[in-house]
N, C-alpha and C positions, 0 to 999 in steps of 0.2 A: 531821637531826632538829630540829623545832621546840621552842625555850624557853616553852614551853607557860606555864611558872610565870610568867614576865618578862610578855608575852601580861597571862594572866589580871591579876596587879597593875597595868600598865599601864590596862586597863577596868577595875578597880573605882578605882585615882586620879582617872581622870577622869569618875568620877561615871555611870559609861555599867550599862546594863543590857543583856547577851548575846544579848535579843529586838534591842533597837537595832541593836548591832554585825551581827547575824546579816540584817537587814533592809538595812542599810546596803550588805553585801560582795552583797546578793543572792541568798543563799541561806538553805536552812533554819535553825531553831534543832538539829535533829537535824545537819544537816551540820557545822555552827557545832562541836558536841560532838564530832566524831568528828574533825576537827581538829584541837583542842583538846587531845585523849586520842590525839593522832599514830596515828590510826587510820586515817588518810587526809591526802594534804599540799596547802598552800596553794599555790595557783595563784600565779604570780608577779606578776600581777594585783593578787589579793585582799591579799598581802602588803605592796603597794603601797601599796592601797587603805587599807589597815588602817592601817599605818604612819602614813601620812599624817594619820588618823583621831587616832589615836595622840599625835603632836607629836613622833614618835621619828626621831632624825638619823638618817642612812645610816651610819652605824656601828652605832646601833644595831639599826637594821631587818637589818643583814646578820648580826650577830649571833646577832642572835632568830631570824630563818629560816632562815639559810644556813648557821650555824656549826656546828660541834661545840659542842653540850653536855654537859659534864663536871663 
């Protein structure tokens, strides 16, 4: 399951807007939310992509996507 929370603080730190991010991974802003709300999961891709976007180490990109959140 995705740290959806970590995610979201991550894009509003850096100043980004959800249209942005969602134009960025190449997909919709509907998709963007439905990911978001773990309604649907991040291509390994997109989490990449993101991450990157992001300025997040590979700790914590594996974290945020890959981990158990508890």
């Amino acid at each position: 399951m995705t740290d959806t929370m970590m995610i979201r603080d991550c894009i509003r730190s850096q100043g980004m807007k959800l249209g942005h991010v969602a134009h960025v991974l190449g997909i919709t802003n509907n998709t963007l939310r439905c990911k978001l709300e773990n309604e649907s999961e991040f291509k390994v891709s997109e989490a990449e992509k993101l991450s990157k976007m992001l300025g997040m180490t590979v700790e914590q990109r594996d974290r945020c996507f890959f981990g158990p959140v508890g």
